[in-house]
C-alpha positions in Angstrom: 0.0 0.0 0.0 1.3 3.3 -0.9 0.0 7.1 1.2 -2.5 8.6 -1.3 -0.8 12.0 0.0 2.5 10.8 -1.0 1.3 9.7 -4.2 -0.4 12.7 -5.2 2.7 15.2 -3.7 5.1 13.9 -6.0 2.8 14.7 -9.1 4.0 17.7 -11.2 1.4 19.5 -13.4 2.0 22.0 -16.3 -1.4 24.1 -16.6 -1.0 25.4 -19.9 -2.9 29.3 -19.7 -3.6 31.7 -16.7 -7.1 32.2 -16.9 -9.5 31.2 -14.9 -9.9 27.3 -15.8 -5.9 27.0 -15.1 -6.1 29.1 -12.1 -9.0 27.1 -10.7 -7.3 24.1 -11.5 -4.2 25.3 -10.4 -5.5 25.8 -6.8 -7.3 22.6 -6.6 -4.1 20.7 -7.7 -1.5 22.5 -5.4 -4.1 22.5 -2.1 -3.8 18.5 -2.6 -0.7 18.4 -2.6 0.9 18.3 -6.3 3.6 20.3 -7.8 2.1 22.8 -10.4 3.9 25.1 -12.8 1.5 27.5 -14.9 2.8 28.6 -18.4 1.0 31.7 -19.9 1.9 33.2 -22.8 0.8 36.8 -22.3 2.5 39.4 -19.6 -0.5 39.1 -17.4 -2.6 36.4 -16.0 -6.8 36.5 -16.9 -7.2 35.2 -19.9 -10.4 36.6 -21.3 -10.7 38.7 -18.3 -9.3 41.8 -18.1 -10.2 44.8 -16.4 -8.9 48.6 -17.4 -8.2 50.6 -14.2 -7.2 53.8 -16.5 -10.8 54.5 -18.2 -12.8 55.7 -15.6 -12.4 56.3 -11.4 -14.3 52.6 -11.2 -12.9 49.5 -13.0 -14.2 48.6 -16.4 -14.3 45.2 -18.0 -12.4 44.8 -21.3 -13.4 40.9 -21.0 -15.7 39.0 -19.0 -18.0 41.1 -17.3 -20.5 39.7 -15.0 -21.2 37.0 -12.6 -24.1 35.0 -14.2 -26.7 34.3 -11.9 -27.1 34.6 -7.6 -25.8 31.0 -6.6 -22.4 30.3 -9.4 -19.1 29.2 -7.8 -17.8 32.6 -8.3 -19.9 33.8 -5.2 -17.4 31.5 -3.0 -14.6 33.7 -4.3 -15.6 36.7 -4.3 -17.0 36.1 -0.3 -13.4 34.5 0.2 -11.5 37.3 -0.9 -14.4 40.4 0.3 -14.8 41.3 -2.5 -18.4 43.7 -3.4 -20.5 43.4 -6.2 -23.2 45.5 -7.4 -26.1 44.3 -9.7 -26.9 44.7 -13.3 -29.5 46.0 -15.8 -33.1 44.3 -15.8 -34.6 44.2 -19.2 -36.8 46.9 -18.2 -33.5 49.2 -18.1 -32.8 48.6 -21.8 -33.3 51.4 -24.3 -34.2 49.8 -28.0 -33.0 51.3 -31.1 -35.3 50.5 -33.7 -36.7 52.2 -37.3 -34.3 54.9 -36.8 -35.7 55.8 -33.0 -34.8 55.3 -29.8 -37.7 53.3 -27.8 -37.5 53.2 -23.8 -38.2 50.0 -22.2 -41.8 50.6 -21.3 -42.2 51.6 -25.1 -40.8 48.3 -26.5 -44.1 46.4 -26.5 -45.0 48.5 -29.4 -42.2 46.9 -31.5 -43.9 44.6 -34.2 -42.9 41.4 -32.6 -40.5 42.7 -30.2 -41.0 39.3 -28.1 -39.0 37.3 -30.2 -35.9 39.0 -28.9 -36.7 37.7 -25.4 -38.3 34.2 -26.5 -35.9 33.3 -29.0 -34.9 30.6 -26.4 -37.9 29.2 -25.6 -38.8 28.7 -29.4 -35.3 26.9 -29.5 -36.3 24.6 -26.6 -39.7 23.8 -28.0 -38.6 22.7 -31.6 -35.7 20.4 -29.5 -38.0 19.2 -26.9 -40.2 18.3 -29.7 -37.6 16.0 -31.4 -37.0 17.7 -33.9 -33.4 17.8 -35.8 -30.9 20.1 -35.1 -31.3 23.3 -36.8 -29.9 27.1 -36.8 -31.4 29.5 -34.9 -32.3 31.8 -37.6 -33.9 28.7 -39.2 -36.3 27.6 -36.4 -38.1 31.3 -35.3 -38.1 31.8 -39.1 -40.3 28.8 -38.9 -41.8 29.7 -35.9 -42.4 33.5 -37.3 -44.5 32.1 -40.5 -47.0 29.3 -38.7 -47.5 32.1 -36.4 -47.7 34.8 -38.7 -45.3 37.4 -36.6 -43.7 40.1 -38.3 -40.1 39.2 -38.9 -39.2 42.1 -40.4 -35.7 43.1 -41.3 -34.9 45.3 -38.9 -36.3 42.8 -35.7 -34.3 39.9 -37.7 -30.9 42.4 -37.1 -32.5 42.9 -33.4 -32.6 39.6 -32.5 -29.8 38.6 -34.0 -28.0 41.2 -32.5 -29.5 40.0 -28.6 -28.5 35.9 -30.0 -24.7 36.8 -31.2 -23.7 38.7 -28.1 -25.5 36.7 -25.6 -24.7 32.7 -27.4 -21.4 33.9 -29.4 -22.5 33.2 -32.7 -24.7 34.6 -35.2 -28.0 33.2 -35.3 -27.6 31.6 -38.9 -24.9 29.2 -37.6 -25.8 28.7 -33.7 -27.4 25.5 -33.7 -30.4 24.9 -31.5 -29.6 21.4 -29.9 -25.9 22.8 -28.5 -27.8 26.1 -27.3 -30.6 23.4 -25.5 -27.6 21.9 -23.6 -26.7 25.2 -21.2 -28.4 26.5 -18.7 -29.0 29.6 -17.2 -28.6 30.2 -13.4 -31.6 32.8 -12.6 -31.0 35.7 -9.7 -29.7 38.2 -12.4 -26.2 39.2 -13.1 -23.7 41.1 -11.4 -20.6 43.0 -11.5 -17.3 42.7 -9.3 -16.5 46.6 -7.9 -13.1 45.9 -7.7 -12.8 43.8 -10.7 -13.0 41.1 -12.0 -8.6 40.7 -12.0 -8.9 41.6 -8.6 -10.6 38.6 -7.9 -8.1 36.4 -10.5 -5.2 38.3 -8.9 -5.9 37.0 -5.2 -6.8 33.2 -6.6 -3.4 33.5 -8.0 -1.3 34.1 -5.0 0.9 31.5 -3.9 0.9 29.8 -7.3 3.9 28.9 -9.4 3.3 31.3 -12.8 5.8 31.7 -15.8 5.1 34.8 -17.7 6.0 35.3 -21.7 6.2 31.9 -21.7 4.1 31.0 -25.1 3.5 27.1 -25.7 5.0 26.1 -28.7 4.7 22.1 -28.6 3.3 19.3 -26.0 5.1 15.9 -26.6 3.4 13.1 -24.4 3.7 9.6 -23.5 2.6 7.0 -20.8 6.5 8.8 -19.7 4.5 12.3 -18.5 5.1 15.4 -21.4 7.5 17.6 -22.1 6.4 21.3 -23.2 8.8 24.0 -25.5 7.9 26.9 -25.4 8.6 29.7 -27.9 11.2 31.3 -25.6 13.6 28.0 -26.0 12.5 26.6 -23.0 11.7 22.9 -22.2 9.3 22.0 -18.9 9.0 18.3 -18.0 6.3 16.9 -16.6 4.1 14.4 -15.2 0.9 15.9 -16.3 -0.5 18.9 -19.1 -3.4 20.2 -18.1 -4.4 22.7 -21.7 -6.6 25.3 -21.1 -6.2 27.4 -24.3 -9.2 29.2 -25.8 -10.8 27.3 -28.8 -9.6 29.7 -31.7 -6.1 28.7 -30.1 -6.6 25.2 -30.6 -8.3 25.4 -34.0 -5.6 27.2 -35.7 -3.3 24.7 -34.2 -0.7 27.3 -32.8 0.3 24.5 -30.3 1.4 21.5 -31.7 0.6 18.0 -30.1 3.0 15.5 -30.8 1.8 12.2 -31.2 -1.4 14.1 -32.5 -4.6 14.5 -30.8 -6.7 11.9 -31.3 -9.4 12.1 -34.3 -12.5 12.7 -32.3 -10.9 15.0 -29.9 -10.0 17.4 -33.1 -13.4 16.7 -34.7 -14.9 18.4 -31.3 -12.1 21.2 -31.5 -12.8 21.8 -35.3 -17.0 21.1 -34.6 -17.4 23.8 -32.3 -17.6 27.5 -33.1 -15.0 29.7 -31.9 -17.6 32.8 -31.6 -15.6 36.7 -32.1 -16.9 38.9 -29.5 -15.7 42.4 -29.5 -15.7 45.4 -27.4 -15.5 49.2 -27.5 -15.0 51.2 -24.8 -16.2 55.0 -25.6 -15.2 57.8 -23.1 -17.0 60.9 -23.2 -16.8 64.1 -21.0 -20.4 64.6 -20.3 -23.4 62.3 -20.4 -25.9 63.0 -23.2 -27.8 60.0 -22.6 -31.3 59.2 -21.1 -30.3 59.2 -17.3 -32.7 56.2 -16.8 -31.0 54.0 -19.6 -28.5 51.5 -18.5 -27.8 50.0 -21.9 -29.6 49.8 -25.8 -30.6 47.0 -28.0 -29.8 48.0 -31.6 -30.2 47.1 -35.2 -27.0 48.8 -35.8 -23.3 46.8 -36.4 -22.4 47.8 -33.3 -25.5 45.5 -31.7 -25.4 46.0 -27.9 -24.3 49.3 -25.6 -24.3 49.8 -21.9 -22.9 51.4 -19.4 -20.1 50.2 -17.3 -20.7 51.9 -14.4 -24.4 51.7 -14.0 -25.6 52.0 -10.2 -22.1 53.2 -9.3 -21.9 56.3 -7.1 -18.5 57.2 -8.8 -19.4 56.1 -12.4 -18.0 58.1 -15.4 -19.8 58.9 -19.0 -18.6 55.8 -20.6 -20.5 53.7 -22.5 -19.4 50.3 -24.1 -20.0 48.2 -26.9 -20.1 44.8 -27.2 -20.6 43.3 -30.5 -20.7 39.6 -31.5 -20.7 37.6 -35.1 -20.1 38.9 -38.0 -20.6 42.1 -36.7 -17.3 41.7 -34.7 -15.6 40.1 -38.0 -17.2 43.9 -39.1 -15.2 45.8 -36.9 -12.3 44.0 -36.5 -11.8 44.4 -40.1 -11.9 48.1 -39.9 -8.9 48.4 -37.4 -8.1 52.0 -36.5 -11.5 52.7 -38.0 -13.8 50.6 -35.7 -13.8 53.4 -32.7 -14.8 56.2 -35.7 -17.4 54.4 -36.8 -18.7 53.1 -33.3 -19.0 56.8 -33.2 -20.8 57.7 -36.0 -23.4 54.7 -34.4 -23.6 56.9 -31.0 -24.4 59.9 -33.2 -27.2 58.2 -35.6 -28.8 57.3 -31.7 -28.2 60.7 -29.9 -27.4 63.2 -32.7 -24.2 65.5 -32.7 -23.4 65.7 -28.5 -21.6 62.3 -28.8 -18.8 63.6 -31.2 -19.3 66.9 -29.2 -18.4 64.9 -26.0 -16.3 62.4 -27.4 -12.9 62.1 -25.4 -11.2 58.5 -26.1 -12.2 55.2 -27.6 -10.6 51.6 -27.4 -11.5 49.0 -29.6 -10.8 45.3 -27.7 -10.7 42.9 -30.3 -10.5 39.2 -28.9 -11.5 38.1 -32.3 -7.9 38.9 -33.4 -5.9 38.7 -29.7 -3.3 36.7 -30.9 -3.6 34.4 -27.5 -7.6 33.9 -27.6 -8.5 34.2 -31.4 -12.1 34.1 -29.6 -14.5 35.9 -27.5 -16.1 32.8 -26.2 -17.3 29.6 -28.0 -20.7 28.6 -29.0 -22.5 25.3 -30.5 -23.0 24.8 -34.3 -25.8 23.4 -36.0 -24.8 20.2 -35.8 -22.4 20.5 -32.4 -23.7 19.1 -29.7 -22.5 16.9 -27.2 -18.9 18.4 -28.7 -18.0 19.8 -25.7 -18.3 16.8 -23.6 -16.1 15.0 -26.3 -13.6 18.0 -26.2 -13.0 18.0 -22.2 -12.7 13.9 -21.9 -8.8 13.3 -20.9 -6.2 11.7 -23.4 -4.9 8.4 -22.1 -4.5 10.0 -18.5 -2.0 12.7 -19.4 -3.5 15.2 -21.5 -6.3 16.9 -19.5 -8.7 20.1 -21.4 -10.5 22.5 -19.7 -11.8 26.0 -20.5 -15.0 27.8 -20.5 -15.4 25.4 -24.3 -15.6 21.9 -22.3 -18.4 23.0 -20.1 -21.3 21.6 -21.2 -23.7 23.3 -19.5 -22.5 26.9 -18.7 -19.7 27.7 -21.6 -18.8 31.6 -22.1 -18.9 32.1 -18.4 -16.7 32.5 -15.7 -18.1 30.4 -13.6 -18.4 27.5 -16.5 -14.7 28.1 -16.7 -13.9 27.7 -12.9 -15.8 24.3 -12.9 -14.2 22.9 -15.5 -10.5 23.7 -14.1 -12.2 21.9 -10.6 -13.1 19.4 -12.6 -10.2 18.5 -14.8 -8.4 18.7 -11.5 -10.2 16.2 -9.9 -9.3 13.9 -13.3 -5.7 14.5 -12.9 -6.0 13.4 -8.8 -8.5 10.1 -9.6 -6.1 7.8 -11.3 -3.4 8.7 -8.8 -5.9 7.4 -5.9 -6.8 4.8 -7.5 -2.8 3.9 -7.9 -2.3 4.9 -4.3 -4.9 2.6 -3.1 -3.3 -0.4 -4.6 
């Protein structure tokens, strides 16, 4: 018989990425007792979340903004580090831009349809629930729209895709309904981190072994553990990898796997859509919009606009952008031109005062972020039960997680967490088992 404890102590993981899977898993691994070395290839840890502490006096969220929902693991952090939140928009906040006017929430009713933008799900869940095959989005409220007769006009088509591209990832021509019918959604609203959500990363992190500027170039494994080069020349041995690179990462196959991965872990890498989600951060000197509007729904490119520090006592006129789809693909393709013309959106809304007040944009492109290639992923028609396949371990040495192998609660922060706990406990269970012999 051999002391579990032991067993698991002389274990040495590479986590490959600090965001918040390999930070989660990270934790879990080194509170049992095993050796973990974190690689990240950028010159900060967070991943996808990033928070600017030079926009505004209060911290705004380049990345992942908001806790999603009342009772998500993230709650045992931010009580563990006292940390404060404050709560977000209701649907009632939300201004709509639609036929070249700006509606207020009590107006939207009046919108032709307008209820597709919130029921979009629930038509999705009715045509799976109903047995029906797998189909896009766009493809089953079409549907739905013409046995119904509602008036799926173009401009409420743009609105509702503009509500499914942002929230899901992916436009709603390509989101497929049976991958959106496997998440849930964790009710009690969403919320925002005061100090930041990297203040909460940054305390997870302490104690942890991190290399920074350290980008993977190749994993070579065997039943012998892995050994890791990284573009910097230098070689990490291991018992373990633990890979928590974003999916547009692993599809463009900047990190090579030597033997390769196995055929139906790429098919769920390549059968899983890597969605672009942009943001655009707009500073202005003055506020010059309605004082009771916390964010708009638009038909425009640039979709979706609220404001960062909504029910802050100390929050600045700053309002944000975030745009998904093809309307990311949009702006990313404009570079140096995607703030101007997020600007000329502001002014086709709220007429001349927003060039008037118009201080400083940033365009955050995660699209094109050389170490993400993606704002978060999203299920094709087609994709389900992919992310399952993607986060199942490769013959007990290579282990996946990421915000893409949660089934359930992908593009999240809390989906990401859970699946670092999880792949964690993966990495621990065959060393009991051994231990126990």
């Amino acid at each position: 018989m051999t002391d579990s404890t032991t067993a698991q102590t002389s274990l040495h993981v590479i986590v490959v990425g600090a965001g918040a899977a390999g930070i989660s898993a990270a934790r879990s691994l080194q509170d049992t007792g095993c050796r973990v070395t974190i690689l990240e290839a950028r010159d900060r840890i967070g991943g996808r979340v990033q928070t600017a502490y030079d926009l505004a006096p209060h911290p705004v969220e380049l990345g992942a903004e908001y806790i999603h929902g009342a009772n998500v693991v993230t709650w045992d952090m931010v009580r563990q580090f006292n940390l404060t939140t404050v709560s977000d928009v209701t649907k009632d906040d939300f201004h709509i831009y639609f036929g070249d006017r700006i509606h207020s929430g009590d107006e939207k009713s009046r919108i032709p349809s307008f209820h597709l933008v919130d029921t979009y799900e629930d038509i999705a869940i009715d045509w799976v629930e109903q047995g029906r095959p797998d189909a896009s989005v766009h493809d089953v409220v079409t549907k739905w729209a013409e046995l119904n007769n509602a008036d799926l006009s173009p401009d409420l088509q743009r609105l509702v895709n503009s509500r499914v591209s942002v929230r899901e990832g992916g436009d709603w021509a390509r989101l497929g309904v049976h991958g959106m019918y496997e998440q849930n959604d964790n009710p009690g609203g969403n919320f925002r981190i005061k100090e930041g959500y990297t203040a909460l990363l940054e305390q997870a992190v302490a104690g942890l072994n991190v290399t920074l500027n350290t980008p993977v170039q190749s994993i070579l494994w065997s039943q012998d553990g892995v050994q890791i080069h990284s573009t910097t020349g230098q070689i990490f041995a291991a018992d373990r990898a633990l890979v928590t690179l974003p999916l547009g990462v692993l599809q463009a196959q900047d990190v090579r796997f030597t033997p390769s991965l196995p055929p139906e872990k790429q098919a769920a890498i390549n059968g899983l859509g890597a969605g672009h989600v942009d943001k655009i951060a707009m500073r202005f000197r003055e506020r010059f919009w309605p004082q009771d509007m916390a964010g708009i729904l638009t038909t425009l490119q640039s979709q979706i606009w609220w404001r960062p520090g909504w029910r802050r006592d100390d929050e600045a006129p700053l309002l944000m952008a975030i745009i998904g789809g093809d309307a990311a693909l949009h702006f990313e393709s404009l570079g140096a031109d995607a703030v101007p013309e997020a600007l000329d959106h502001l002014s086709a809304m709220f007429g001349e005062n927003a060039c008037k007040h118009f201080e400083a944009g940033r365009f955050i492109s995660w699209g094109t972020d050389r170490w993400s290639k993606t704002g978060y992923s999203y299920g094709l028609v087609k994709g389900a039960g992919l992310r399952d396949q993607l986060a199942q371990p490769v013959d007990d040495i290579l282990f996946f997680a990421g915000e893409a192998t949660h089934v359930t609660h992908s593009g999240t922060v809390h989906g990401a967490i859970e699946s670092g706990a999880r792949a964690a406990h993966e990495i621990l269970k065959p060393e009991k088992l051994k231990a126990d012999i």
